[in-house]
PDB file with one MODEL, atoms N, CA, C and O in Angstrom:
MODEL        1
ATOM      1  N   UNK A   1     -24.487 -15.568   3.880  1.00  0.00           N
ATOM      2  CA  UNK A   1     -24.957 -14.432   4.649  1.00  0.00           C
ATOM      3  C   UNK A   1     -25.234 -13.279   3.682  1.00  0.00           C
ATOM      4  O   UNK A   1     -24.312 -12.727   3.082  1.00  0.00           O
ATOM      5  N   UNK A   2     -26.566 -12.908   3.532  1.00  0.00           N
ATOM      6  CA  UNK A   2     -26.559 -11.373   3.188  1.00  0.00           C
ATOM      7  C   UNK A   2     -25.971  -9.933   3.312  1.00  0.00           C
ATOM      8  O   UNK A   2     -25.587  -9.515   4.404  1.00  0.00           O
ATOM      9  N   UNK A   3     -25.918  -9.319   2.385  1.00  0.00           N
ATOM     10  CA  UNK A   3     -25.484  -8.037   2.576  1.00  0.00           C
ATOM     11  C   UNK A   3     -26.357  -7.261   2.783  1.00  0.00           C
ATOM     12  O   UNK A   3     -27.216  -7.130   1.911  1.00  0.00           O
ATOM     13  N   UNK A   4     -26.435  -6.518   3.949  1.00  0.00           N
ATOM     14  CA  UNK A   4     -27.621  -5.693   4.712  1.00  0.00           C
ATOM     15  C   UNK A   4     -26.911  -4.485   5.447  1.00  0.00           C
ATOM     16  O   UNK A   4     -27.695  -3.547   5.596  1.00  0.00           O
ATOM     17  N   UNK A   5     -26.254  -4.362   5.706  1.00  0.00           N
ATOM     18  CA  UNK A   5     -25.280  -2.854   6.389  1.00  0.00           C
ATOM     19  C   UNK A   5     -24.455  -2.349   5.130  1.00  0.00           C
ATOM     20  O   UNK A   5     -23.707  -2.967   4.373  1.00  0.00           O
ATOM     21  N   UNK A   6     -24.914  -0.778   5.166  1.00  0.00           N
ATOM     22  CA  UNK A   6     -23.872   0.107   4.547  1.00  0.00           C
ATOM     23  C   UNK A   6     -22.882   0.458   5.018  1.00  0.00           C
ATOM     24  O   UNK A   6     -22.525  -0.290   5.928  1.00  0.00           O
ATOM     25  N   UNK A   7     -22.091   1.452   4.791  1.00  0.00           N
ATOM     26  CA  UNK A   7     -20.582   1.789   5.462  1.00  0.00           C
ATOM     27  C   UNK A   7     -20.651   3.041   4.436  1.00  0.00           C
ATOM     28  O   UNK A   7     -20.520   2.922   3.218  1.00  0.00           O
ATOM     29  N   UNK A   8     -20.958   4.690   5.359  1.00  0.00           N
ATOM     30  CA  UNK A   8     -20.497   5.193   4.448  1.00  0.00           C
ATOM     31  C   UNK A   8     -19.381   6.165   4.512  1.00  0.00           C
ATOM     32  O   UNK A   8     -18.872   5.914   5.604  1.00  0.00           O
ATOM     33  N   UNK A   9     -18.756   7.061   4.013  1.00  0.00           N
ATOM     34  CA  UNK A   9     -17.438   7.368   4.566  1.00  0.00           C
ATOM     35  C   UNK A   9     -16.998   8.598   3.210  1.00  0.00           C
ATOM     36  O   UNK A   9     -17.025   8.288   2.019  1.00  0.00           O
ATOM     37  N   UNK A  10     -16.659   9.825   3.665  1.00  0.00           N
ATOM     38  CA  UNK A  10     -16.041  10.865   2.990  1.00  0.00           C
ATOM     39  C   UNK A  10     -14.445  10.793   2.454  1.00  0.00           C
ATOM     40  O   UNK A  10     -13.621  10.519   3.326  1.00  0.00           O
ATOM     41  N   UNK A  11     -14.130  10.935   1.594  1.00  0.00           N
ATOM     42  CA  UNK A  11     -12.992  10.390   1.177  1.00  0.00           C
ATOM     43  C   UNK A  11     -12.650  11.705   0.025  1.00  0.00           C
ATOM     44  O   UNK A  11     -13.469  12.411  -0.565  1.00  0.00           O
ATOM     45  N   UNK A  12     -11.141  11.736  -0.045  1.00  0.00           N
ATOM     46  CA  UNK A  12     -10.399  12.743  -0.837  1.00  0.00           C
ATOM     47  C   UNK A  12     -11.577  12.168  -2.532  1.00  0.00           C
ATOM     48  O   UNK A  12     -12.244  11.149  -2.711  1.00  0.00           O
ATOM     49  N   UNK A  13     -11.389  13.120  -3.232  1.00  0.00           N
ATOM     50  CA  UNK A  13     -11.868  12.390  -5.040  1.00  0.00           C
ATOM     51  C   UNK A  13     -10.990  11.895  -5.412  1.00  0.00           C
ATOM     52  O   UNK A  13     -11.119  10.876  -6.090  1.00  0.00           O
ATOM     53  N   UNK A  14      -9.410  12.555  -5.040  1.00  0.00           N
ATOM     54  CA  UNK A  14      -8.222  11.934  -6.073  1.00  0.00           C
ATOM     55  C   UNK A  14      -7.898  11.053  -5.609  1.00  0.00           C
ATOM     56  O   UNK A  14      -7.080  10.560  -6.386  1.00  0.00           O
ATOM     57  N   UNK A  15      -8.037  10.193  -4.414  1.00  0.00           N
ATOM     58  CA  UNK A  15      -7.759   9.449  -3.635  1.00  0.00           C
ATOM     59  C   UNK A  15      -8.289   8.552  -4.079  1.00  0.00           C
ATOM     60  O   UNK A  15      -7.688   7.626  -4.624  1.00  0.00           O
ATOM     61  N   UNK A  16      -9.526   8.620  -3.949  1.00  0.00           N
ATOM     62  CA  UNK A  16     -10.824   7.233  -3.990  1.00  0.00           C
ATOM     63  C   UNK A  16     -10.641   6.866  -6.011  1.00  0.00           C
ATOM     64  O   UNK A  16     -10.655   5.736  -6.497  1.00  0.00           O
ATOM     65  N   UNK A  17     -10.478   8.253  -6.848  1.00  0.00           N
ATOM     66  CA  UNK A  17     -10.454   7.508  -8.315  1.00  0.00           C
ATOM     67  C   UNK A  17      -9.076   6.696  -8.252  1.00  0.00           C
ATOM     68  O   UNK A  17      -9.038   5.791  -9.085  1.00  0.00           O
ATOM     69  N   UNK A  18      -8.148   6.794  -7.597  1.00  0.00           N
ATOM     70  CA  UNK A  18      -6.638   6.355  -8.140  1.00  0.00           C
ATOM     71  C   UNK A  18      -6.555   4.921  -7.261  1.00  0.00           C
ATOM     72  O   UNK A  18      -5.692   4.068  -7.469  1.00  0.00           O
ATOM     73  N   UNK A  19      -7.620   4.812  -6.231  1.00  0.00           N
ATOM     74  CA  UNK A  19      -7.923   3.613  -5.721  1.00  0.00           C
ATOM     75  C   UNK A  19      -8.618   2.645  -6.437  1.00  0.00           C
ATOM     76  O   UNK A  19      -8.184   1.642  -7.005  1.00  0.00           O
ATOM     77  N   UNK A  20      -9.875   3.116  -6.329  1.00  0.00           N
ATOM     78  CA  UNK A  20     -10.825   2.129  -7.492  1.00  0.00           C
ATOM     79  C   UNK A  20      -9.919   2.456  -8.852  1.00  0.00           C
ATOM     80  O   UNK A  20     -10.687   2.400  -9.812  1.00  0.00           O
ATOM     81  N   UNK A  21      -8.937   2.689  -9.165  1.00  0.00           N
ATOM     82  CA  UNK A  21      -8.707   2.204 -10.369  1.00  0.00           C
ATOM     83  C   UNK A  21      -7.604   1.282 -10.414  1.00  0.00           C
ATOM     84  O   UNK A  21      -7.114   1.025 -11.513  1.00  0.00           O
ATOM     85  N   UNK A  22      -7.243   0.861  -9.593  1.00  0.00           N
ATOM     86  CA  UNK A  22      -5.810   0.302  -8.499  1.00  0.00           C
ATOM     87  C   UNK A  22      -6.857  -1.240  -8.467  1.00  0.00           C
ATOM     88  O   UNK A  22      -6.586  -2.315  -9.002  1.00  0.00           O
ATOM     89  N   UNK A  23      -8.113  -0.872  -7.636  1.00  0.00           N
ATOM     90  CA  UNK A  23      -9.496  -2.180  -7.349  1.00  0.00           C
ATOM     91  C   UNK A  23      -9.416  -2.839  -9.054  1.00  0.00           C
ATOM     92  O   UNK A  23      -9.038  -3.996  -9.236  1.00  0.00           O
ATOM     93  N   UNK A  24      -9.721  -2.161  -9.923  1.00  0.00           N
ATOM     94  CA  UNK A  24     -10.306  -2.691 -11.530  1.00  0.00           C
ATOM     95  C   UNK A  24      -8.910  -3.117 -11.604  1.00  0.00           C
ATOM     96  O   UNK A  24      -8.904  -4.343 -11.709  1.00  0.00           O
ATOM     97  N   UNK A  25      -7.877  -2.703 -11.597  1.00  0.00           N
ATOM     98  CA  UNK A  25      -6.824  -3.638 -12.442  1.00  0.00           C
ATOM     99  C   UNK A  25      -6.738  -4.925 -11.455  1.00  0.00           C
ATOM    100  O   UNK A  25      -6.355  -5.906 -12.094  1.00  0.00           O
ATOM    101  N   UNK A  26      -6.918  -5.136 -10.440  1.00  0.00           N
ATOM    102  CA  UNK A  26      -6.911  -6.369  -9.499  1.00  0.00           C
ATOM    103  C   UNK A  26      -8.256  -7.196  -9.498  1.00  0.00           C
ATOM    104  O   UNK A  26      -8.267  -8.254  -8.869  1.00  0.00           O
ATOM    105  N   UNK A  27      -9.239  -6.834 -10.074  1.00  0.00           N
ATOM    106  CA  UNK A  27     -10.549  -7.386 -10.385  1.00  0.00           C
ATOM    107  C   UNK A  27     -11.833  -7.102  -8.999  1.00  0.00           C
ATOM    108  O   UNK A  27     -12.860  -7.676  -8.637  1.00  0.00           O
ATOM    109  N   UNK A  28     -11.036  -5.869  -8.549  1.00  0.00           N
ATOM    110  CA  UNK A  28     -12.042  -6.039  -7.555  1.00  0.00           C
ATOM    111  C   UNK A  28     -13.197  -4.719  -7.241  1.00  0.00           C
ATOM    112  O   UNK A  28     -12.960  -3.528  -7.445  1.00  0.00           O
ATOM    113  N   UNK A  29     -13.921  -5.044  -6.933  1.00  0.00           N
ATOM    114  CA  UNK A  29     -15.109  -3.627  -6.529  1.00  0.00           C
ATOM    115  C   UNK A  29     -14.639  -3.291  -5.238  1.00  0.00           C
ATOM    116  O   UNK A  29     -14.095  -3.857  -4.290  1.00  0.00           O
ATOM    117  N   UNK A  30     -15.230  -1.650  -5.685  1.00  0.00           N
ATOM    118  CA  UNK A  30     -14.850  -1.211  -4.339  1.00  0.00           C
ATOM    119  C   UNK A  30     -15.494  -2.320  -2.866  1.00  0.00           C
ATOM    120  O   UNK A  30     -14.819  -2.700  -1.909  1.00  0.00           O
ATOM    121  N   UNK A  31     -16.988  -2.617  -3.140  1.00  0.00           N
ATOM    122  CA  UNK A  31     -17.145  -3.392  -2.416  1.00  0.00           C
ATOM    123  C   UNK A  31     -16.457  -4.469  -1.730  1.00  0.00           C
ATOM    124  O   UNK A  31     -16.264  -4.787  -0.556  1.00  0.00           O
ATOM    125  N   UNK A  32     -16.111  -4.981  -3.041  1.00  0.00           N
ATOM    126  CA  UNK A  32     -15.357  -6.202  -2.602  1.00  0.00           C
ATOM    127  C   UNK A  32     -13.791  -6.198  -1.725  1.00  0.00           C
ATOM    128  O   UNK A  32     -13.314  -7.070  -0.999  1.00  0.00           O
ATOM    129  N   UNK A  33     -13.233  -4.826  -2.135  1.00  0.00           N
ATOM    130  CA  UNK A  33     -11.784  -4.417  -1.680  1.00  0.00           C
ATOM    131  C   UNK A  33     -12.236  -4.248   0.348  1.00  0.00           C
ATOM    132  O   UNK A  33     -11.467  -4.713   1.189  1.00  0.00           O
ATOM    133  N   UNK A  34     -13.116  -3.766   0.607  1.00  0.00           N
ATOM    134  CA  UNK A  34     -13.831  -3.238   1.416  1.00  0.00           C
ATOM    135  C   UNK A  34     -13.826  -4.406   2.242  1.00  0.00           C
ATOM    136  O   UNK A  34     -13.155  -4.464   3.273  1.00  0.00           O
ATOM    137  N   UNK A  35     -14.590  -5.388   1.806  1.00  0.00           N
ATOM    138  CA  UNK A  35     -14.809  -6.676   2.862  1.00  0.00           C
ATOM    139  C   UNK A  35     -13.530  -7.448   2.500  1.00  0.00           C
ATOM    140  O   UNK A  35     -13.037  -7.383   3.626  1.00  0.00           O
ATOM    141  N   UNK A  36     -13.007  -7.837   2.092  1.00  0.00           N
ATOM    142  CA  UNK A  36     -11.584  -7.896   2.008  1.00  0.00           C
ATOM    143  C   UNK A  36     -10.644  -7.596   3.451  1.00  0.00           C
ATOM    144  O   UNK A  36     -10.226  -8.407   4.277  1.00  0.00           O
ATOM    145  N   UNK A  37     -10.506  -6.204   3.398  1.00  0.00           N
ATOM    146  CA  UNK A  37     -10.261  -5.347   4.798  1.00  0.00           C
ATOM    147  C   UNK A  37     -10.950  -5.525   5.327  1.00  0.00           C
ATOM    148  O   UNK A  37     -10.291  -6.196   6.122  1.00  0.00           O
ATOM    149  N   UNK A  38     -12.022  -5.556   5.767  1.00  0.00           N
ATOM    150  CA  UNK A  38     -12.938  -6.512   7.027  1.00  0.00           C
ATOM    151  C   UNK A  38     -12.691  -7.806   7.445  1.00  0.00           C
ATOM    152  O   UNK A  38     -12.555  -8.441   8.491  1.00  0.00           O
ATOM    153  N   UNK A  39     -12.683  -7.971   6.196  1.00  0.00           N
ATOM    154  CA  UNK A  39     -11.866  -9.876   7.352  1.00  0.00           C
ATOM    155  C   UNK A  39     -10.960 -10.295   7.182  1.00  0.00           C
ATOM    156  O   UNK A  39     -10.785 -11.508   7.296  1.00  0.00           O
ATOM    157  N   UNK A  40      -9.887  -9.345   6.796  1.00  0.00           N
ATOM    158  CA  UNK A  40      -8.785  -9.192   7.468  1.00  0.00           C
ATOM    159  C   UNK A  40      -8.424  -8.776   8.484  1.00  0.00           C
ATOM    160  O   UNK A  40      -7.447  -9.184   9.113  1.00  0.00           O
ATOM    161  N   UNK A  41      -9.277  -7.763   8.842  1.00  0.00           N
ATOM    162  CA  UNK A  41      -9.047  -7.107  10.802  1.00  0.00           C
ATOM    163  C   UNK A  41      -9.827  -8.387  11.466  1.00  0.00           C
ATOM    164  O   UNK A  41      -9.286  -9.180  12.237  1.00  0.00           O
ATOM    165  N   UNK A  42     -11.113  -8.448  11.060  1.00  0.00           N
ATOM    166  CA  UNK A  42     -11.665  -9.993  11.838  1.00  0.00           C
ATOM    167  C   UNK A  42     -10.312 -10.924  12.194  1.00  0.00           C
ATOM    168  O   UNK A  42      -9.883 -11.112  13.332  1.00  0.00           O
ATOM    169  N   UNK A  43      -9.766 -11.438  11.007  1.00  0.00           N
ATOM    170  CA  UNK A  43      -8.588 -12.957  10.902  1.00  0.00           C
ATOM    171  C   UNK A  43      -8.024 -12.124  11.955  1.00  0.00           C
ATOM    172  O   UNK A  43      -8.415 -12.645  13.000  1.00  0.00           O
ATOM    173  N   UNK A  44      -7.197 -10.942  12.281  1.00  0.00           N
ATOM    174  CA  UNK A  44      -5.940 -10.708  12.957  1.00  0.00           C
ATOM    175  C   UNK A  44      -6.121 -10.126  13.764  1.00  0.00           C
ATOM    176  O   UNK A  44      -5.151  -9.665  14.366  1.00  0.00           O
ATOM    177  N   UNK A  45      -7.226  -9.885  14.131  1.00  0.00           N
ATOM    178  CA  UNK A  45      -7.836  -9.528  15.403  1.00  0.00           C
ATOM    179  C   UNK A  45      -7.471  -7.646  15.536  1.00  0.00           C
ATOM    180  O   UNK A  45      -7.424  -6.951  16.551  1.00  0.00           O
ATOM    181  N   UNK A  46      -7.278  -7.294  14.194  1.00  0.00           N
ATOM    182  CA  UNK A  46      -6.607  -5.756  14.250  1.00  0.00           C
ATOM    183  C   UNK A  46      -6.049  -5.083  13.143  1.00  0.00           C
ATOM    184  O   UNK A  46      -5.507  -6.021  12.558  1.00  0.00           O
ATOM    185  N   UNK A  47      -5.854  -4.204  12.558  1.00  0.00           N
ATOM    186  CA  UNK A  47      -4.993  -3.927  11.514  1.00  0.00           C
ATOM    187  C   UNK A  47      -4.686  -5.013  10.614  1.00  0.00           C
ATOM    188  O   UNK A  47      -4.710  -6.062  11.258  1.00  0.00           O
ATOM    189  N   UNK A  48      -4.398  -5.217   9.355  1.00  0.00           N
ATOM    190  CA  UNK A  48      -3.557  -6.058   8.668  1.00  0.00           C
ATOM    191  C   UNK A  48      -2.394  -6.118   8.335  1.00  0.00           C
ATOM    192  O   UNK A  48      -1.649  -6.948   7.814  1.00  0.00           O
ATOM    193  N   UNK A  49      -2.315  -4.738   8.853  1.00  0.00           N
ATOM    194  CA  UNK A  49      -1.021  -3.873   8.611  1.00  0.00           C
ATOM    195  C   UNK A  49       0.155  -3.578   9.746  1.00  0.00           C
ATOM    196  O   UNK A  49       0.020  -4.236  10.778  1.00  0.00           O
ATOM    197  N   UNK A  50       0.872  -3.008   9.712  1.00  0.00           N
ATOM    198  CA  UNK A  50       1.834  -2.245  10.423  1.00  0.00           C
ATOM    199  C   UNK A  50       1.406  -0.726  10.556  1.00  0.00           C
ATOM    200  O   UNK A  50       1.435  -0.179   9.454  1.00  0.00           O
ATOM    201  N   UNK A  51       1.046   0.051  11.510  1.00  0.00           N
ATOM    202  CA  UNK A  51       1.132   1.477  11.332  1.00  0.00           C
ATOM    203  C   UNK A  51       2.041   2.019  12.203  1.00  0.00           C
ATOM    204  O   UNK A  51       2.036   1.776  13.410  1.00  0.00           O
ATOM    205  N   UNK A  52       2.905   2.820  11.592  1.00  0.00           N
ATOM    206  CA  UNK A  52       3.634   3.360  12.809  1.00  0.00           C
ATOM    207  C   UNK A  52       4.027   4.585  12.052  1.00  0.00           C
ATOM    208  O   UNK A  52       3.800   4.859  10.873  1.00  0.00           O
ATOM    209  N   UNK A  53       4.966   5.596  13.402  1.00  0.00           N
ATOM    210  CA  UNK A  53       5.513   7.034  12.206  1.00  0.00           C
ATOM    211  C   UNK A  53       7.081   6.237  12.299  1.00  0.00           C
ATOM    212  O   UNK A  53       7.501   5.501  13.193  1.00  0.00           O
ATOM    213  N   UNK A  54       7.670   6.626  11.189  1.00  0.00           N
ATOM    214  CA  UNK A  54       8.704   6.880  10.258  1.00  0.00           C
ATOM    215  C   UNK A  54       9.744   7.845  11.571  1.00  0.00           C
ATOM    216  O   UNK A  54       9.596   8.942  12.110  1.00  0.00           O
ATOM    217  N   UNK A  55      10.802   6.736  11.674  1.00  0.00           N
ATOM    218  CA  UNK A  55      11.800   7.360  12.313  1.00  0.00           C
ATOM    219  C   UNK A  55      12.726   8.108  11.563  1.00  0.00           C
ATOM    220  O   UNK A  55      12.441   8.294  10.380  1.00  0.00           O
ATOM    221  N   UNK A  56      13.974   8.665  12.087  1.00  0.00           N
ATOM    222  CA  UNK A  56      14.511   9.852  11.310  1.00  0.00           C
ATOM    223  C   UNK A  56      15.157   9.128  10.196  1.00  0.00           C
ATOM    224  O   UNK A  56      15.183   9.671   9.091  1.00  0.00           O
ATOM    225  N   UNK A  57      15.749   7.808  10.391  1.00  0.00           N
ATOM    226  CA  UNK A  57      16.411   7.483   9.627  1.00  0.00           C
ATOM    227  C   UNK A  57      15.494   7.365   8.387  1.00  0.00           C
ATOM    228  O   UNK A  57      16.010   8.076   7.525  1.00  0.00           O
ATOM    229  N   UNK A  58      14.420   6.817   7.924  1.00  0.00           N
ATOM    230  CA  UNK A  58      13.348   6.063   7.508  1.00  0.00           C
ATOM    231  C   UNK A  58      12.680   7.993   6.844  1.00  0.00           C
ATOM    232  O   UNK A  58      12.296   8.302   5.716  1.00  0.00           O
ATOM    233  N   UNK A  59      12.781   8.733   7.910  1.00  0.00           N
ATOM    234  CA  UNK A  59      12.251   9.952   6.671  1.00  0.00           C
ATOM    235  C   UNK A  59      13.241  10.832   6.165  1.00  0.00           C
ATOM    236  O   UNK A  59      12.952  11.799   5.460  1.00  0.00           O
ATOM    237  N   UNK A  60      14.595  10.483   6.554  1.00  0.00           N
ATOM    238  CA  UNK A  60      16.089  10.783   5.978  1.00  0.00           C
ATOM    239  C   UNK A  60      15.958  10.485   4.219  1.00  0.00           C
ATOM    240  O   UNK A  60      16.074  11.274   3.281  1.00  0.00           O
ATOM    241  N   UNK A  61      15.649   8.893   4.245  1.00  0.00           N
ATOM    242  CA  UNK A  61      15.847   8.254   3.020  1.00  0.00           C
ATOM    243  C   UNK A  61      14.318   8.567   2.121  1.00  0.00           C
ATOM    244  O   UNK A  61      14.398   8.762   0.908  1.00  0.00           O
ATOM    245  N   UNK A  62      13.134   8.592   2.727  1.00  0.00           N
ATOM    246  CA  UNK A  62      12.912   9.459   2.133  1.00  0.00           C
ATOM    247  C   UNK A  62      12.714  10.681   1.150  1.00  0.00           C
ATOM    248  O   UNK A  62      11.995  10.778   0.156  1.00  0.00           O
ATOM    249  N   UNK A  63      13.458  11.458   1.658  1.00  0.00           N
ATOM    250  CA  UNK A  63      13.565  13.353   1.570  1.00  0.00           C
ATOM    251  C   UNK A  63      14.548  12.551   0.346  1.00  0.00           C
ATOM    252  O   UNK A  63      14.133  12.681  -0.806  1.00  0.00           O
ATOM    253  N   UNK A  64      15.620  11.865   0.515  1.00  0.00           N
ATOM    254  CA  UNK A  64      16.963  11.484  -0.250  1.00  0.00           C
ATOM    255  C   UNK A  64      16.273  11.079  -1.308  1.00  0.00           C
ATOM    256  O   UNK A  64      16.372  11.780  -2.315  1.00  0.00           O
ATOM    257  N   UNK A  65      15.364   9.804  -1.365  1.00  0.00           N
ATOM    258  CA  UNK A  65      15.208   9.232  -2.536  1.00  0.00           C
ATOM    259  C   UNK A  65      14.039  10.091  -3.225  1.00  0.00           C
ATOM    260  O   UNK A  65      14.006  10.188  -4.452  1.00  0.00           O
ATOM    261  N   UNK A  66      13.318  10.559  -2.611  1.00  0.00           N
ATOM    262  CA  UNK A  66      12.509  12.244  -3.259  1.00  0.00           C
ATOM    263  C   UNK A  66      12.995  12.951  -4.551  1.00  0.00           C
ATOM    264  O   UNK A  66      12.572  13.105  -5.696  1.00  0.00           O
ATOM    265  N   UNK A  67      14.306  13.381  -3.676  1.00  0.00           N
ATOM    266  CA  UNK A  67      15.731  14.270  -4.295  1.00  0.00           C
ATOM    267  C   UNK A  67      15.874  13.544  -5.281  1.00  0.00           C
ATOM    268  O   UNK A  67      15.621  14.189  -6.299  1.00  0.00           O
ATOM    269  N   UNK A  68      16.237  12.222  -5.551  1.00  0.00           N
ATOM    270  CA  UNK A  68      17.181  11.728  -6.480  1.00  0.00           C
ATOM    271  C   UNK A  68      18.305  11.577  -6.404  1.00  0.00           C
ATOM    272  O   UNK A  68      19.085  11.441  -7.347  1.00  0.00           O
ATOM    273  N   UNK A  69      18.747  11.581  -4.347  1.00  0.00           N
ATOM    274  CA  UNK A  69      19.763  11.201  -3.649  1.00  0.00           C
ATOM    275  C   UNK A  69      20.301  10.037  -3.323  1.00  0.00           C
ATOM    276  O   UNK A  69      19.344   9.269  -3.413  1.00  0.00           O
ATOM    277  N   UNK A  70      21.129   9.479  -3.034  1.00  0.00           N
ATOM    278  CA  UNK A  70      21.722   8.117  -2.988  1.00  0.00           C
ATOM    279  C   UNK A  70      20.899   6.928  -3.439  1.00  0.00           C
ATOM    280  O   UNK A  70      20.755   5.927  -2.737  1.00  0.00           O
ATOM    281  N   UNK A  71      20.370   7.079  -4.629  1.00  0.00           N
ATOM    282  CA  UNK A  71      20.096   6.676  -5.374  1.00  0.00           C
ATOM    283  C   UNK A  71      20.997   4.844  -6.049  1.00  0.00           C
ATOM    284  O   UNK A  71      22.114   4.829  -6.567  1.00  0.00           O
ATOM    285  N   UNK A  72      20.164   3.624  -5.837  1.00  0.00           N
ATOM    286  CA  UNK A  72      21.286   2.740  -6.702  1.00  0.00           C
ATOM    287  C   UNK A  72      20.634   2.164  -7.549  1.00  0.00           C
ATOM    288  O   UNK A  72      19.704   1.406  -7.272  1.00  0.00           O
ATOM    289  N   UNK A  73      21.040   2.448  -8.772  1.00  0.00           N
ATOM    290  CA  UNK A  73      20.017   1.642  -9.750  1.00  0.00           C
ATOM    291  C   UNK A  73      20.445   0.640 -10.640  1.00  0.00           C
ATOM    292  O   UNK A  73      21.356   1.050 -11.359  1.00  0.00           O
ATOM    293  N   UNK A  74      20.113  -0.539 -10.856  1.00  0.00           N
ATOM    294  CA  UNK A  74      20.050  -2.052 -11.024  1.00  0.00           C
ATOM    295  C   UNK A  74      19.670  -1.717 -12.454  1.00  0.00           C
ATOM    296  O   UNK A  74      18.767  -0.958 -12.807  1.00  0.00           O
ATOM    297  N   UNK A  75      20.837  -2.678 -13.522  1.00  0.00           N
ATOM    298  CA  UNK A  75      20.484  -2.731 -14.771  1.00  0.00           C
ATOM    299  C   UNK A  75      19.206  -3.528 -15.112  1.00  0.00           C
ATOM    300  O   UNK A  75      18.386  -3.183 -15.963  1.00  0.00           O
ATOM    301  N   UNK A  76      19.125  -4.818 -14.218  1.00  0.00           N
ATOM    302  CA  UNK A  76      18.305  -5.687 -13.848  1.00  0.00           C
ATOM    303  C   UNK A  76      18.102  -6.616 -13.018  1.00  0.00           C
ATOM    304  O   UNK A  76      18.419  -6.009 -11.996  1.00  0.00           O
ATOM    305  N   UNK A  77      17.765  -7.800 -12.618  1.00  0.00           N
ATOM    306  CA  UNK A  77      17.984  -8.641 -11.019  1.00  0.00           C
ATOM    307  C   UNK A  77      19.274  -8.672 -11.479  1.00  0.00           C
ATOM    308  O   UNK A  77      19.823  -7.801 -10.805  1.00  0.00           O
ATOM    309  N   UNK A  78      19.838  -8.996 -11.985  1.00  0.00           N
ATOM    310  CA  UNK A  78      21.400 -10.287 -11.899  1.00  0.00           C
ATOM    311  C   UNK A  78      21.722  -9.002 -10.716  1.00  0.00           C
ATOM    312  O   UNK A  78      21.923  -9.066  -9.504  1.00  0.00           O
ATOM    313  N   UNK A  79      21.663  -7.759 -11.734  1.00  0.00           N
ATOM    314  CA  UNK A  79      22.722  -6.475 -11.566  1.00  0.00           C
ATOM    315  C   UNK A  79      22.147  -6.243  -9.478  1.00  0.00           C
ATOM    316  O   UNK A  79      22.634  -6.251  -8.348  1.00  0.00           O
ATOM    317  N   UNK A  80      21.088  -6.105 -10.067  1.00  0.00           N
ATOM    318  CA  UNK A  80      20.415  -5.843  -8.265  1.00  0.00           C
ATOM    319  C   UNK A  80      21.095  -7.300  -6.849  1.00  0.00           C
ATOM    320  O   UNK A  80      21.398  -7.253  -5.656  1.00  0.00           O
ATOM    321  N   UNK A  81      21.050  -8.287  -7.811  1.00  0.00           N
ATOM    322  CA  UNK A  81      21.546  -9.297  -6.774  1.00  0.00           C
ATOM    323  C   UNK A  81      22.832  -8.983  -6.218  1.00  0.00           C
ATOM    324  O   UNK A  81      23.173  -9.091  -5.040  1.00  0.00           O
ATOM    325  N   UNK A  82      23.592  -8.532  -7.322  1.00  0.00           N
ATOM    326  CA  UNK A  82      25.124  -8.505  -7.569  1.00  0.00           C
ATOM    327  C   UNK A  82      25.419  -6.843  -6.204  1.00  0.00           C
ATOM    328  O   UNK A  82      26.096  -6.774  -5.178  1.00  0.00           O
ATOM    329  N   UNK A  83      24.946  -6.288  -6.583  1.00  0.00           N
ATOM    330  CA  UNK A  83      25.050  -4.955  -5.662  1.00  0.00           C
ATOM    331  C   UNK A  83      24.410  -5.030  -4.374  1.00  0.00           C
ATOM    332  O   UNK A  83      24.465  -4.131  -3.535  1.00  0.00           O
ATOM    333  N   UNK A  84      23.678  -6.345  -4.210  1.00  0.00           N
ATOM    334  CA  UNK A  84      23.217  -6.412  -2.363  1.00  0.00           C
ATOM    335  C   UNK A  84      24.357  -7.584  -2.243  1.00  0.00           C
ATOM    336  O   UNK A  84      24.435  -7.958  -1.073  1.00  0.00           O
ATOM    337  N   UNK A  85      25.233  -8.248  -3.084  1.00  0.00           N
ATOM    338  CA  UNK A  85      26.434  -9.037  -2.488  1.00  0.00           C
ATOM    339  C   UNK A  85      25.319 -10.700  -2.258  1.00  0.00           C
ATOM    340  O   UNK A  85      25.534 -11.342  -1.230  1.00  0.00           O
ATOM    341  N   UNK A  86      24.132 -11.280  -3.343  1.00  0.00           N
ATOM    342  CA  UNK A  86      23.699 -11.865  -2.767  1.00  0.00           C
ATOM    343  C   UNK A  86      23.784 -12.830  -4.346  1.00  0.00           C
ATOM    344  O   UNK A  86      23.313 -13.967  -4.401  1.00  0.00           O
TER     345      UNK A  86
ENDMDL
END
């Protein structure tokens, strides 16, 4: 199938460079990132995603890990396995 429809769309600058440069390290054009997300809403009939707002707990931890609040940091996996008890 040909490509024959544009899509065009206003977007932040700092947004769209820190994206397409996010696209090049994954090998992809903006184009290509684009239809990508198109048939992915096609396959799932919707979103690919989850969207929802952030309950209190969820923007608690947040604000915390922002801060540099309850913070746990893992020397490496063993250490990370070892501190979820797994």
């Amino acid at each position: 199938m040909s490509k024959t429809s544009t899509i065009r769309a206003r977007i932040e600058p700092d947004l769209k460079g820190n994206v397409e440069h996010i696209f090049q390290q994954l090998g992809l054009t903006t184009t290509q990132a684009i239809t990508l997300f198109y048939k992915q809403v096609e396959l799932k009939n919707g979103l690919p995603f989850d969207v929802a707002i952030p309950n209190k707990t969820t923007l608690k931890t947040f604000s915390n890990t922002d801060a540099g609040r309850d913070l746990v940091i893992c020397e490496d996996t063993d250490d990370m396995f070892k501190k979820l008890g797994i």
